[in-house]
Gaussian input, Z-matrix of N, CA and C with variables (Angstrom, degrees):
# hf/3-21g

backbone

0 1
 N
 C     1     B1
 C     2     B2     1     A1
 N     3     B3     2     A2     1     D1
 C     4     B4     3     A3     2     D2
 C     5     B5     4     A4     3     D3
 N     6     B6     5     A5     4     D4
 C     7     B7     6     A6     5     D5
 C     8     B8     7     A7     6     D6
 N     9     B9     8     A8     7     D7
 C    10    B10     9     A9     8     D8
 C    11    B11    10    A10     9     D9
 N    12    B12    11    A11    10    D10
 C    13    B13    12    A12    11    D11
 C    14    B14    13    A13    12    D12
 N    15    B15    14    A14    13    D13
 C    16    B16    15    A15    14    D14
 C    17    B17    16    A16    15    D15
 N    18    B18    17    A17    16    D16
 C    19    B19    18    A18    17    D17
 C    20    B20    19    A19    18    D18
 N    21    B21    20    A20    19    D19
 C    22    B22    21    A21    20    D20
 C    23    B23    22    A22    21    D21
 N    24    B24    23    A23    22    D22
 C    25    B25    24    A24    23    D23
 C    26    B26    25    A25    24    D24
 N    27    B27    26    A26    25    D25
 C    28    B28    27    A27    26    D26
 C    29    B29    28    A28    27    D27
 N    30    B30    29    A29    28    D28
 C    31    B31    30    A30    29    D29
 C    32    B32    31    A31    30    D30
 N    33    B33    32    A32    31    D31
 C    34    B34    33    A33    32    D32
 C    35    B35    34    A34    33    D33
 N    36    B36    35    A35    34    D34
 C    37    B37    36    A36    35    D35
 C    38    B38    37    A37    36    D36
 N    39    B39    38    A38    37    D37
 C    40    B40    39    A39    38    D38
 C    41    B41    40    A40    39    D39
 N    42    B42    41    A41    40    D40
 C    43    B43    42    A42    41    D41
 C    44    B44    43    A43    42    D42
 N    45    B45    44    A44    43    D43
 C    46    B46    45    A45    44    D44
 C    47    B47    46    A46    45    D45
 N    48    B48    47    A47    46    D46
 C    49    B49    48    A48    47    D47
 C    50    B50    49    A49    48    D48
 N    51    B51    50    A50    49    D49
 C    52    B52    51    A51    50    D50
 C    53    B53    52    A52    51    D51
 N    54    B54    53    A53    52    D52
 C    55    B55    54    A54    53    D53
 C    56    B56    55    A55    54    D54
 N    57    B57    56    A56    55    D55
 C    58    B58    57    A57    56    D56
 C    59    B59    58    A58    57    D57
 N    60    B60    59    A59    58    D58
 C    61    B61    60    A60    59    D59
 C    62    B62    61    A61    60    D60
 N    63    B63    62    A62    61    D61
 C    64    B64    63    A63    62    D62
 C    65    B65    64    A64    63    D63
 N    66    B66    65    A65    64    D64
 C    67    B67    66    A66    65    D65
 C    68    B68    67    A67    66    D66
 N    69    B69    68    A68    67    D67
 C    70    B70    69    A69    68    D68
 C    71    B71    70    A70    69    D69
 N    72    B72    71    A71    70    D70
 C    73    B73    72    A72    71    D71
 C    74    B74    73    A73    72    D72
 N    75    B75    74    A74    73    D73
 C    76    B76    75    A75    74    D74
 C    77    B77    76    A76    75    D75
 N    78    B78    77    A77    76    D76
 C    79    B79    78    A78    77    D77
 C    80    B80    79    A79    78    D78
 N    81    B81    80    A80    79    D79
 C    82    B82    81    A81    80    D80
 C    83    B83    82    A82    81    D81
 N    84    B84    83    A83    82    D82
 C    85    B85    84    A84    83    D83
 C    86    B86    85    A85    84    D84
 N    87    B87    86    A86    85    D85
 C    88    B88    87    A87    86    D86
 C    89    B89    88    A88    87    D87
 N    90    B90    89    A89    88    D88
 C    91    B91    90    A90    89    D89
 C    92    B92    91    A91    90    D90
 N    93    B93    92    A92    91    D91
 C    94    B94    93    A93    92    D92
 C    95    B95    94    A94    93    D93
 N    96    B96    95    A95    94    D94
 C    97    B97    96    A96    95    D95
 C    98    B98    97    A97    96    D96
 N    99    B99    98    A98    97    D97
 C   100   B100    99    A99    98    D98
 C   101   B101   100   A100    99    D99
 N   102   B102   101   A101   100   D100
 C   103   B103   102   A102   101   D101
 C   104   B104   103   A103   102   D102
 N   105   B105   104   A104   103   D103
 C   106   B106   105   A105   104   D104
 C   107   B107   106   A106   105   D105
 N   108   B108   107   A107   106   D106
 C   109   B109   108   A108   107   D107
 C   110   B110   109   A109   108   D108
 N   111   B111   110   A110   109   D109
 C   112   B112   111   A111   110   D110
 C   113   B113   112   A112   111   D111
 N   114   B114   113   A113   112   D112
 C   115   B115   114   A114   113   D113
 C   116   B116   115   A115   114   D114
 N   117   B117   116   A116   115   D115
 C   118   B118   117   A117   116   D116
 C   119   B119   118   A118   117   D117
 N   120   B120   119   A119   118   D118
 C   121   B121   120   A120   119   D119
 C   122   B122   121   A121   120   D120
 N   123   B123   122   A122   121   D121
 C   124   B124   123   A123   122   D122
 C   125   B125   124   A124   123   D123
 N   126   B126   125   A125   124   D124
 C   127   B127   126   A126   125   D125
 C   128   B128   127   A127   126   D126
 N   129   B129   128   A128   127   D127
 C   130   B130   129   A129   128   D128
 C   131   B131   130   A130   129   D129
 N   132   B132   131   A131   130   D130
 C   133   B133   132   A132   131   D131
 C   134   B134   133   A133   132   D132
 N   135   B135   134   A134   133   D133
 C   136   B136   135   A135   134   D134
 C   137   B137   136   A136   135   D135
 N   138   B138   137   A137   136   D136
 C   139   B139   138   A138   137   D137
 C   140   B140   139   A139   138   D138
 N   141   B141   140   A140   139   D139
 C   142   B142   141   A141   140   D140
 C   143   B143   142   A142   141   D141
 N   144   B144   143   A143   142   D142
 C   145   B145   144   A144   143   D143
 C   146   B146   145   A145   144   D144
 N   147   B147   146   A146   145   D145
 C   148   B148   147   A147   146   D146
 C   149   B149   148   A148   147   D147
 N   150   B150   149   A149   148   D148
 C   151   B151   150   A150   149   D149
 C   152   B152   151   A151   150   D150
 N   153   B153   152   A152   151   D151
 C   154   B154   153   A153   152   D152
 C   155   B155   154   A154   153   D153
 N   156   B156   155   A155   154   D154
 C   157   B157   156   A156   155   D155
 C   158   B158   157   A157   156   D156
 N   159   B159   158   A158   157   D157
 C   160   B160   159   A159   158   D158
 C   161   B161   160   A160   159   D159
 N   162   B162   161   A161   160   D160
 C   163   B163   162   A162   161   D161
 C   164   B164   163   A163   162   D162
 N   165   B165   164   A164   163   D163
 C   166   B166   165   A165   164   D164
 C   167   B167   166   A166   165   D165
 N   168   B168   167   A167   166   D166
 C   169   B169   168   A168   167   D167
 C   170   B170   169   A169   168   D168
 N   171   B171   170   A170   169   D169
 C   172   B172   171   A171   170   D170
 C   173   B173   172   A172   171   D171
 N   174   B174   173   A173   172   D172
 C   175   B175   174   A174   173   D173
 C   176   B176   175   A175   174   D174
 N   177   B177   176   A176   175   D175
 C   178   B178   177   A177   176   D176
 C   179   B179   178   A178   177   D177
 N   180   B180   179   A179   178   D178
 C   181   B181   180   A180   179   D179
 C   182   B182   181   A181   180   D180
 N   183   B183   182   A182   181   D181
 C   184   B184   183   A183   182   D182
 C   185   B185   184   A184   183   D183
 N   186   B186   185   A185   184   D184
 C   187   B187   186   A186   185   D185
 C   188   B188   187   A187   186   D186
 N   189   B189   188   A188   187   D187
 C   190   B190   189   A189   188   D188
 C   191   B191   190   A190   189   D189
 N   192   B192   191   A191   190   D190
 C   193   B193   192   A192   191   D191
 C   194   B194   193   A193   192   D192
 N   195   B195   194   A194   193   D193
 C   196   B196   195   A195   194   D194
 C   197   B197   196   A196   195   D195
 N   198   B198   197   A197   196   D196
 C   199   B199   198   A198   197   D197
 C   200   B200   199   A199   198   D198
 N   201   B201   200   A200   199   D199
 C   202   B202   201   A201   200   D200
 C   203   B203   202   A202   201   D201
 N   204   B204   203   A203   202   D202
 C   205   B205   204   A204   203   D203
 C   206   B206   205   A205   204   D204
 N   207   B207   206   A206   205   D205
 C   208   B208   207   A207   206   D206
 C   209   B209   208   A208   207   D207
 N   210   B210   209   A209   208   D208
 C   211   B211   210   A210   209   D209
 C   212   B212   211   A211   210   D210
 N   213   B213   212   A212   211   D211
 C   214   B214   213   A213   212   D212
 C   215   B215   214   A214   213   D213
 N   216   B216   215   A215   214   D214
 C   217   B217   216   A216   215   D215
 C   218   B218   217   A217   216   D216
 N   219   B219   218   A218   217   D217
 C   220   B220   219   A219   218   D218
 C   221   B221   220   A220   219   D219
 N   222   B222   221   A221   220   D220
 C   223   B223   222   A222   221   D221
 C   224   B224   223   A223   222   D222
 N   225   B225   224   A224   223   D223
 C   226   B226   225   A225   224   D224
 C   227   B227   226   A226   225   D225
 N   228   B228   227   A227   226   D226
 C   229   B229   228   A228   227   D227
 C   230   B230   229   A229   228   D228
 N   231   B231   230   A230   229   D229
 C   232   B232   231   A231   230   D230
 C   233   B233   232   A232   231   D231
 N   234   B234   233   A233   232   D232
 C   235   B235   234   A234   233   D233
 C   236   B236   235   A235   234   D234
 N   237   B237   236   A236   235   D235
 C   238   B238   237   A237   236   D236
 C   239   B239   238   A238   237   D237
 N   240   B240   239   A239   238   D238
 C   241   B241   240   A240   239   D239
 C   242   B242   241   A241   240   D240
 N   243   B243   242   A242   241   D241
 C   244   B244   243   A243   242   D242
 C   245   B245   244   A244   243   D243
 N   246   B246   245   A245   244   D244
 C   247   B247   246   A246   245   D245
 C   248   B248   247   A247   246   D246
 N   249   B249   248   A248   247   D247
 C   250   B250   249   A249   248   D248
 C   251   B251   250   A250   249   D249
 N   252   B252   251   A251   250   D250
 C   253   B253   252   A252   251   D251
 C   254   B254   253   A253   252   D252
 N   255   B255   254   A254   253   D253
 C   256   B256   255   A255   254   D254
 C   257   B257   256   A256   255   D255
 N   258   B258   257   A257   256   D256
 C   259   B259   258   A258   257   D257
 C   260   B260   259   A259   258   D258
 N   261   B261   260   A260   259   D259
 C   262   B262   261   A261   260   D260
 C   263   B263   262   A262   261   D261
 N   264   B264   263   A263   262   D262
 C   265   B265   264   A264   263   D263
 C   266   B266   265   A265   264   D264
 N   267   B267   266   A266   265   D265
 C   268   B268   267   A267   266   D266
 C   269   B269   268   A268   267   D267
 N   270   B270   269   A269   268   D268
 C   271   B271   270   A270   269   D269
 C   272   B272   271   A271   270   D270
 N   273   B273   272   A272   271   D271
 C   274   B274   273   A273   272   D272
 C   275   B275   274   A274   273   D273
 N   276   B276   275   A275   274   D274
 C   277   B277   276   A276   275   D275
 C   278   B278   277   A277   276   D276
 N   279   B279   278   A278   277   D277
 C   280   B280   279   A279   278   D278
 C   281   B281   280   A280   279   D279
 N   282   B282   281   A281   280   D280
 C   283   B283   282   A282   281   D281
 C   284   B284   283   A283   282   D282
 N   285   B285   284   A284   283   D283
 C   286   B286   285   A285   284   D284
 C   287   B287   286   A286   285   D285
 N   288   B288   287   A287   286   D286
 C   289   B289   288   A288   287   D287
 C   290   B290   289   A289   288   D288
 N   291   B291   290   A290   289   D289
 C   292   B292   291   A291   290   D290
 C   293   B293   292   A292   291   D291
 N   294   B294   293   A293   292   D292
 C   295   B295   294   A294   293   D293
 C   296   B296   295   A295   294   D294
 N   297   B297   296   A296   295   D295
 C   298   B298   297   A297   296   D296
 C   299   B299   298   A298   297   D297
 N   300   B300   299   A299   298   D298
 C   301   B301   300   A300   299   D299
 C   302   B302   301   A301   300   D300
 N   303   B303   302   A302   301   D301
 C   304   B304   303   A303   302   D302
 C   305   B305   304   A304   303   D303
 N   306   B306   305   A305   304   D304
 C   307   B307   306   A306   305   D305
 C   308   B308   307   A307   306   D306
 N   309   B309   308   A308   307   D307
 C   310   B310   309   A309   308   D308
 C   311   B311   310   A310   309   D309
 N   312   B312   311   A311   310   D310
 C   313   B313   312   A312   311   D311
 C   314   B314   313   A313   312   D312
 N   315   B315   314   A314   313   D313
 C   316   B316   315   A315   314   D314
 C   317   B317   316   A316   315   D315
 N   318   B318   317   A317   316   D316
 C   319   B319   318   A318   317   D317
 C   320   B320   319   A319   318   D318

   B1=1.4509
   B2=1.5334
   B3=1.2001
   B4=2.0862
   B5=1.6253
   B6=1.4746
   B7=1.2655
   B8=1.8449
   B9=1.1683
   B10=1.0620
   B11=1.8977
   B12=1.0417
   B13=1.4746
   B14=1.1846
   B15=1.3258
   B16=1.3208
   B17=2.2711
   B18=1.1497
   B19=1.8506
   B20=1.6612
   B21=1.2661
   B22=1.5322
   B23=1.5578
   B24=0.4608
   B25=1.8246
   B26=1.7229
   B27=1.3562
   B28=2.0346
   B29=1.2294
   B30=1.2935
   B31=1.5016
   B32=1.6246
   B33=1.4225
   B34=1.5201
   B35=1.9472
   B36=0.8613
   B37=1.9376
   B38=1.2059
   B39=1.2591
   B40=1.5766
   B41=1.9288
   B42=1.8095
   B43=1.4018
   B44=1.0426
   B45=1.1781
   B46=1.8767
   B47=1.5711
   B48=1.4474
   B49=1.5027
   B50=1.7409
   B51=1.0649
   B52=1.6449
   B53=1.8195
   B54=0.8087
   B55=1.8424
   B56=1.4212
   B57=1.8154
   B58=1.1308
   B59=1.2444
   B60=1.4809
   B61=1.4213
   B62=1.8643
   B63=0.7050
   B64=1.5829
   B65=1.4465
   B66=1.4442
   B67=1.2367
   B68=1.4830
   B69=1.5195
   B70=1.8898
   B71=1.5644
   B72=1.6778
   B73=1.2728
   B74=1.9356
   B75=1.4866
   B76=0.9834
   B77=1.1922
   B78=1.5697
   B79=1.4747
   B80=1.3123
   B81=1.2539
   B82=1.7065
   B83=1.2703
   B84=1.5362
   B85=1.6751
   B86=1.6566
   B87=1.2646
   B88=1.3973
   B89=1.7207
   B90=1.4760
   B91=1.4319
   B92=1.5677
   B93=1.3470
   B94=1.4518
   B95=1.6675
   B96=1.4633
   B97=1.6985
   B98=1.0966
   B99=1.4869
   B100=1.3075
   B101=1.7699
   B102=1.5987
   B103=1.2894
   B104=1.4902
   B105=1.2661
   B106=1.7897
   B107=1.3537
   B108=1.3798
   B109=1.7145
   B110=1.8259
   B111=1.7534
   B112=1.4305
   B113=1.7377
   B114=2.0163
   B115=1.2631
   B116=2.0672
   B117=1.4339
   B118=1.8110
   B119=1.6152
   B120=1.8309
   B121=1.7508
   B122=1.9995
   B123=1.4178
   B124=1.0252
   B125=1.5306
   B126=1.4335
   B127=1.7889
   B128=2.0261
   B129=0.8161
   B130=1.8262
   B131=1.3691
   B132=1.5542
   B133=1.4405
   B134=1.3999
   B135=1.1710
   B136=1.6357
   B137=1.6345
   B138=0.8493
   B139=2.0132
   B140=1.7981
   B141=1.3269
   B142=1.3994
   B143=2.0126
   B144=1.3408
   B145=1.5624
   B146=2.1290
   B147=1.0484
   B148=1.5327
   B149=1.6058
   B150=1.7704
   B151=1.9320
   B152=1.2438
   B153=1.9124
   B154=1.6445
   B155=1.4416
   B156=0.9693
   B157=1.3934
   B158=1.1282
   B159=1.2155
   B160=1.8074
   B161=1.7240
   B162=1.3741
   B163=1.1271
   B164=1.4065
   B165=1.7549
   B166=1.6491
   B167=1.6237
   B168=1.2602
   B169=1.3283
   B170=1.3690
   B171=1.1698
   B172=1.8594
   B173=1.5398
   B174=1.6355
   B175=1.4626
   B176=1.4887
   B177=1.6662
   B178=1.5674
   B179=1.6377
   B180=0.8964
   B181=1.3974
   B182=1.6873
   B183=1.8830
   B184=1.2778
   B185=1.6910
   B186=0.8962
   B187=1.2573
   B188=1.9668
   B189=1.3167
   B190=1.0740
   B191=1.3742
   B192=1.7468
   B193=1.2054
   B194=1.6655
   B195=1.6514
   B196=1.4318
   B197=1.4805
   B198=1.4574
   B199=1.5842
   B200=1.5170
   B201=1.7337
   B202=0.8786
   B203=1.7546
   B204=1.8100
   B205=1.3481
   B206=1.8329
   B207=1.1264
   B208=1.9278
   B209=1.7568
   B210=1.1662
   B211=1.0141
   B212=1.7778
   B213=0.9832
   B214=2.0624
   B215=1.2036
   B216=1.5447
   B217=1.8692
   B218=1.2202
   B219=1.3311
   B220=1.6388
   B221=1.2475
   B222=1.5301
   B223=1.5382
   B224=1.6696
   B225=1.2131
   B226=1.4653
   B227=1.6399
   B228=1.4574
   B229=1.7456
   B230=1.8057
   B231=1.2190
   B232=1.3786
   B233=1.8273
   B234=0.9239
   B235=1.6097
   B236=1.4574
   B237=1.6820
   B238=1.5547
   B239=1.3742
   B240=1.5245
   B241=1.6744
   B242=1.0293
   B243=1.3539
   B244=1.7333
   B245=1.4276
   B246=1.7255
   B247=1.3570
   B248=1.5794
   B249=1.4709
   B250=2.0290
   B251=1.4871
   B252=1.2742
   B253=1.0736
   B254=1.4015
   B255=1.3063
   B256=1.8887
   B257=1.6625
   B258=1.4678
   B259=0.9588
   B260=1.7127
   B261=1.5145
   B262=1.4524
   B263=1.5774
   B264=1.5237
   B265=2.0581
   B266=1.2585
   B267=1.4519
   B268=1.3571
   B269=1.5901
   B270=1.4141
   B271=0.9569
   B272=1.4395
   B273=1.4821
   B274=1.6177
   B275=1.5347
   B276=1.6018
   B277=1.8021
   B278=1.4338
   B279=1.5323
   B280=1.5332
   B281=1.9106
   B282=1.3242
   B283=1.7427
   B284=1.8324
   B285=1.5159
   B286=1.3584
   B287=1.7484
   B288=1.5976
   B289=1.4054
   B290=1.9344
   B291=1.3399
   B292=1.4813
   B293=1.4224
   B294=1.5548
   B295=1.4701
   B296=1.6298
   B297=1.2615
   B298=1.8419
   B299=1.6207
   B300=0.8887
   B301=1.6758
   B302=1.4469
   B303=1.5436
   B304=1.5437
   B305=1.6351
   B306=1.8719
   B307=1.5106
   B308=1.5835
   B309=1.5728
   B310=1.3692
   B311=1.1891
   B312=1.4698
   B313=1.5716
   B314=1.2022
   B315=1.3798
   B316=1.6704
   B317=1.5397
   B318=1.2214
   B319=1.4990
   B320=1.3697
   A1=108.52
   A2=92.94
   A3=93.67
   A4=123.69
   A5=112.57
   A6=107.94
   A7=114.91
   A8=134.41
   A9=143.86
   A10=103.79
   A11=141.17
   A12=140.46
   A13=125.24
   A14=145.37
   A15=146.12
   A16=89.08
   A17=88.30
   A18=96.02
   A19=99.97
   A20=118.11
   A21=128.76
   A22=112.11
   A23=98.88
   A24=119.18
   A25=130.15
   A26=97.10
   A27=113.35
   A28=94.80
   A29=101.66
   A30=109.83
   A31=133.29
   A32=106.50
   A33=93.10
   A34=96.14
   A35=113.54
   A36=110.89
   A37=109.35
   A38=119.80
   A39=118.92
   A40=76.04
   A41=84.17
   A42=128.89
   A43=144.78
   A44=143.35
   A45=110.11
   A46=111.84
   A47=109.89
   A48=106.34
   A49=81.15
   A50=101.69
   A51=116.25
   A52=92.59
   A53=128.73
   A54=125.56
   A55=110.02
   A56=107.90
   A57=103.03
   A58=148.06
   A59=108.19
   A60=112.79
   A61=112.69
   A62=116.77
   A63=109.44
   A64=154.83
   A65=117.88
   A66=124.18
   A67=133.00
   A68=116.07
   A69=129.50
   A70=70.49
   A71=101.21
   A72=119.07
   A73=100.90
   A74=116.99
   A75=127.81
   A76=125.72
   A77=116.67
   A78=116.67
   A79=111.61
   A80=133.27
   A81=125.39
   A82=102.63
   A83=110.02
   A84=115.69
   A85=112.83
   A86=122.41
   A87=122.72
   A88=118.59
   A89=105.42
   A90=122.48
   A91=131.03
   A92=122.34
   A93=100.11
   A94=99.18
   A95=102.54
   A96=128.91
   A97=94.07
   A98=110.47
   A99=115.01
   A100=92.56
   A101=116.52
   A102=141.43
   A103=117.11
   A104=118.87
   A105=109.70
   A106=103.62
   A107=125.46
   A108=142.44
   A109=95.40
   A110=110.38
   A111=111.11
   A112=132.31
   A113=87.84
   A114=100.12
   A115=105.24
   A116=92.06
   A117=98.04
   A118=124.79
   A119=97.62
   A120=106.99
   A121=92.34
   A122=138.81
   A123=146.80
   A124=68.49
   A125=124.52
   A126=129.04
   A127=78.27
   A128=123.09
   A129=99.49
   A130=117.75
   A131=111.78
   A132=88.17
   A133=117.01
   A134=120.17
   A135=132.52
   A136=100.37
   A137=103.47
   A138=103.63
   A139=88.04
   A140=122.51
   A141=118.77
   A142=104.35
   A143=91.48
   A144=86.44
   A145=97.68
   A146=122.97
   A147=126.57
   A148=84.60
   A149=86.11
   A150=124.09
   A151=88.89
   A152=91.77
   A153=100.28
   A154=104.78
   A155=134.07
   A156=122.50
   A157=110.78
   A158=125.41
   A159=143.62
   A160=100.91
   A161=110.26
   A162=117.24
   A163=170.26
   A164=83.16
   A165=119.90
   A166=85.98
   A167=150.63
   A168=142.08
   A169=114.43
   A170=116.61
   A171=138.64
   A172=95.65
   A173=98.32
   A174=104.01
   A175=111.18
   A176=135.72
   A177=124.03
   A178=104.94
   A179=114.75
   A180=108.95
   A181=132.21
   A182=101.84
   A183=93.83
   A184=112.89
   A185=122.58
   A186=113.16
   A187=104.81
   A188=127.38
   A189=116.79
   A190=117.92
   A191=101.50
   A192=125.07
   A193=115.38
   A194=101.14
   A195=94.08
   A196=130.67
   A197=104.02
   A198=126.08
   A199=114.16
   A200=97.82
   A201=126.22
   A202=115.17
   A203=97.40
   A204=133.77
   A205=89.08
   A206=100.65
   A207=123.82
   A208=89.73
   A209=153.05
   A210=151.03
   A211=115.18
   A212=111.05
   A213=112.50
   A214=76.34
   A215=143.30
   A216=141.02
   A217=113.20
   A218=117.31
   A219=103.91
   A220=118.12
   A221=114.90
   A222=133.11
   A223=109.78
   A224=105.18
   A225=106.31
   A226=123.90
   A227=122.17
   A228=91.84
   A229=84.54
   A230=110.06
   A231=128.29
   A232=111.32
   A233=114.93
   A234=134.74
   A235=107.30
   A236=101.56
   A237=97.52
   A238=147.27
   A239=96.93
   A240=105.45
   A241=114.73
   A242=122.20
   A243=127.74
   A244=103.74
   A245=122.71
   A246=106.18
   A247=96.18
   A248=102.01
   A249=109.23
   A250=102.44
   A251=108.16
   A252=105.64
   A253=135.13
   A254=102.46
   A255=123.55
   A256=107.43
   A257=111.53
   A258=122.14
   A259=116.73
   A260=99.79
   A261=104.36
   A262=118.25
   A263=106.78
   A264=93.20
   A265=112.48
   A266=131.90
   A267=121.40
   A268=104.30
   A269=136.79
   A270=136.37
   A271=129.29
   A272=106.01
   A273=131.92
   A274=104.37
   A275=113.12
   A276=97.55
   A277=102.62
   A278=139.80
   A279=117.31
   A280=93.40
   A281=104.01
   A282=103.18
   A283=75.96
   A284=99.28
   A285=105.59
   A286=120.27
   A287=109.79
   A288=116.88
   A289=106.61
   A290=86.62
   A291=82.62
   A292=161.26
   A293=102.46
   A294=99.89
   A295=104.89
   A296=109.88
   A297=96.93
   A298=109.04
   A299=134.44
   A300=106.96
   A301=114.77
   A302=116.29
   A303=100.57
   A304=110.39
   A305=88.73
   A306=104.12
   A307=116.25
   A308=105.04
   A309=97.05
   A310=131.47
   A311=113.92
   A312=108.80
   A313=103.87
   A314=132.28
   A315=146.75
   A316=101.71
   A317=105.69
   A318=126.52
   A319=146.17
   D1=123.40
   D2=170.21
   D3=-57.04
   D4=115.33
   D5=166.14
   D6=-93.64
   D7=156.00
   D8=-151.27
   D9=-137.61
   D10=-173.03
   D11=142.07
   D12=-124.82
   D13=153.55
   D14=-153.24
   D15=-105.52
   D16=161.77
   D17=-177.50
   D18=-76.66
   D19=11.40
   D20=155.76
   D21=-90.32
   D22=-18.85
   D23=-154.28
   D24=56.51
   D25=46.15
   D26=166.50
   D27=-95.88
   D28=113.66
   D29=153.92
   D30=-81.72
   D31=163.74
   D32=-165.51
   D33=-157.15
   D34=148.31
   D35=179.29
   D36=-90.99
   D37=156.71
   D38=-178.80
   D39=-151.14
   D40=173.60
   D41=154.86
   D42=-97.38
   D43=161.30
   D44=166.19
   D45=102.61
   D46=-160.53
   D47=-165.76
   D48=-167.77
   D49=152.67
   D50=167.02
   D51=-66.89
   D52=-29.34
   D53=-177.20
   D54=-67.73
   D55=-62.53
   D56=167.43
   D57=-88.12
   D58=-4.30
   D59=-164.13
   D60=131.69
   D61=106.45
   D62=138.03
   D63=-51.23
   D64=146.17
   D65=179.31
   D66=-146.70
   D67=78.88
   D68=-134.09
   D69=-104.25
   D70=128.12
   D71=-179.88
   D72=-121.67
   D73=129.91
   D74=163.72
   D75=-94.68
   D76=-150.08
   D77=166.12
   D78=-36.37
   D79=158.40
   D80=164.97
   D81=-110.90
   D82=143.45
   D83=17.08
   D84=-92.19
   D85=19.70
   D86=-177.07
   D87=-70.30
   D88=119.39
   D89=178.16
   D90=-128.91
   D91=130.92
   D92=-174.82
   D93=-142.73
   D94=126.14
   D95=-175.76
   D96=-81.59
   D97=139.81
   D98=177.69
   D99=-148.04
   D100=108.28
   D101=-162.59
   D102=-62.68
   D103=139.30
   D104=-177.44
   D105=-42.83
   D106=-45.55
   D107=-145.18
   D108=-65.65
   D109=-56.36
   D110=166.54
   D111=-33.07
   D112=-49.69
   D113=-159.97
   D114=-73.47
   D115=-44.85
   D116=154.44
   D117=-27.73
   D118=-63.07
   D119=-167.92
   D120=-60.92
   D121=-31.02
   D122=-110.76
   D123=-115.98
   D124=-62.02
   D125=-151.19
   D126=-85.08
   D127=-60.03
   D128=177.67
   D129=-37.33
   D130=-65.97
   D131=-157.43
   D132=-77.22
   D133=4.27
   D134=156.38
   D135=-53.40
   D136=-50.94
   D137=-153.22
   D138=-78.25
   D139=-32.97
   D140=-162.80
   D141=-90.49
   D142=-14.11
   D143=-156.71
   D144=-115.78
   D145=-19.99
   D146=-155.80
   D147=-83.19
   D148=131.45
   D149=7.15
   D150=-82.82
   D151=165.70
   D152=-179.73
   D153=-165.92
   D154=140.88
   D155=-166.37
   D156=-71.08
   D157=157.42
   D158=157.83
   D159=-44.60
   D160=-98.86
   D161=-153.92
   D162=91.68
   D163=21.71
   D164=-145.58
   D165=-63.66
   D166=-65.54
   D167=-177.90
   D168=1.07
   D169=130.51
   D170=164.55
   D171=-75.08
   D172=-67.21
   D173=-149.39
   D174=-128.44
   D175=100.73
   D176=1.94
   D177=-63.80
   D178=145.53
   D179=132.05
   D180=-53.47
   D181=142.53
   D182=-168.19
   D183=-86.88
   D184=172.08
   D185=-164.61
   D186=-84.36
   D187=178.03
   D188=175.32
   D189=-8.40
   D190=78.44
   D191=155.64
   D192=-124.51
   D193=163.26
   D194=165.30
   D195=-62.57
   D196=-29.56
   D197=166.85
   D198=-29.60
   D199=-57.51
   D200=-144.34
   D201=-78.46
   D202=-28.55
   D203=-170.91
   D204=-75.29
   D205=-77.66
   D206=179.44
   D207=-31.67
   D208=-73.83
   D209=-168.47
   D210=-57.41
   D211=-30.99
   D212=-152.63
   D213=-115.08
   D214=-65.78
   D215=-176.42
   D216=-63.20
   D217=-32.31
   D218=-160.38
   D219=-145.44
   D220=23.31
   D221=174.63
   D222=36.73
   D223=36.39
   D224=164.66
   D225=-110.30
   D226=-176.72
   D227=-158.47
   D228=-111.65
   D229=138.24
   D230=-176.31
   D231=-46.24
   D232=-35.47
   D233=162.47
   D234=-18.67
   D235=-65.53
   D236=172.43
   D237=-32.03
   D238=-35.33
   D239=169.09
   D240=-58.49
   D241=-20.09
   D242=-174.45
   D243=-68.56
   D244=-32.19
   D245=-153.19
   D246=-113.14
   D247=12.88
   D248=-170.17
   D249=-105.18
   D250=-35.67
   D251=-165.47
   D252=-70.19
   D253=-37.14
   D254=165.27
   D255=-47.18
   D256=-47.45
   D257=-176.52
   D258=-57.87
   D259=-53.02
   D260=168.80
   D261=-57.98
   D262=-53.96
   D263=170.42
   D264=-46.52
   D265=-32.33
   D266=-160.25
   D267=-90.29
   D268=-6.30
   D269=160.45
   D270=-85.54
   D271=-1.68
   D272=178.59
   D273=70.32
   D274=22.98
   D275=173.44
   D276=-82.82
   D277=-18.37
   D278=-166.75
   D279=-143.07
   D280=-171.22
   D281=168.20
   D282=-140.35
   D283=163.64
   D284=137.26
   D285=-153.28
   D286=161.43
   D287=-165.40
   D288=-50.23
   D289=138.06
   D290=149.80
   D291=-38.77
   D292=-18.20
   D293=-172.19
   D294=-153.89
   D295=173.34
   D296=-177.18
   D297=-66.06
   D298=-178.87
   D299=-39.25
   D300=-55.11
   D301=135.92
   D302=174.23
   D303=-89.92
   D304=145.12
   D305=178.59
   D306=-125.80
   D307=124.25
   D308=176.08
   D309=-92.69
   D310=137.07
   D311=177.32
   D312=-89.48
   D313=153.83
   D314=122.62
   D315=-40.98
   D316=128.58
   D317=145.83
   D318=-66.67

């Protein structure tokens, strides 16, 4: 199973493909799908918004973030960017800064 690292650097294994979908598996039996359709809204508002913050926070939410978007548009939990995003640097669509706040660039 592919492990990946978070822009913290905790790593974690998933399934899947940014094409088809994801599948970031934790402790077991804990699992969380995270849908091509997300990972799409996720590679837009990068391309529409960079730089733009991450935003992985539940609780506040960060303000004009993608986090932030994924939560208030699309009732999903902002977290996800944590497990999309590695994925996206490693495909060379975005970079992001080193340190909090994280900001993503478009490539």
């Amino acid at each position: 199973m592919p492990v990946a690292k978070t822009v913290t650097g905790k790593p974690f294994e998933y399934s899947g493909s940014l094409a088809t979908g994801l599948t970031v598996f934790f402790k077991p039996p804990h699992k969380k799908r995270i849908t091509p359709e997300i990972i799409n809204i996720i590679r837009q508002e990068i391309t529409k918004r960079s730089p733009v913050l991450m935003g992985a926070n539940r609780q506040p939410l960060v303000a004009d973030s993608v986090g932030e978007t994924l939560a208030t548009k699309y009732n999903e939990s902002p977290q996800v960017i944590s497990y999309v995003l590695p994925l996206l640097i490693e495909e060379v669509f975005c970079t992001a800064s080193d340190g909090k706040p994280f900001v993503i660039h478009k490539k």
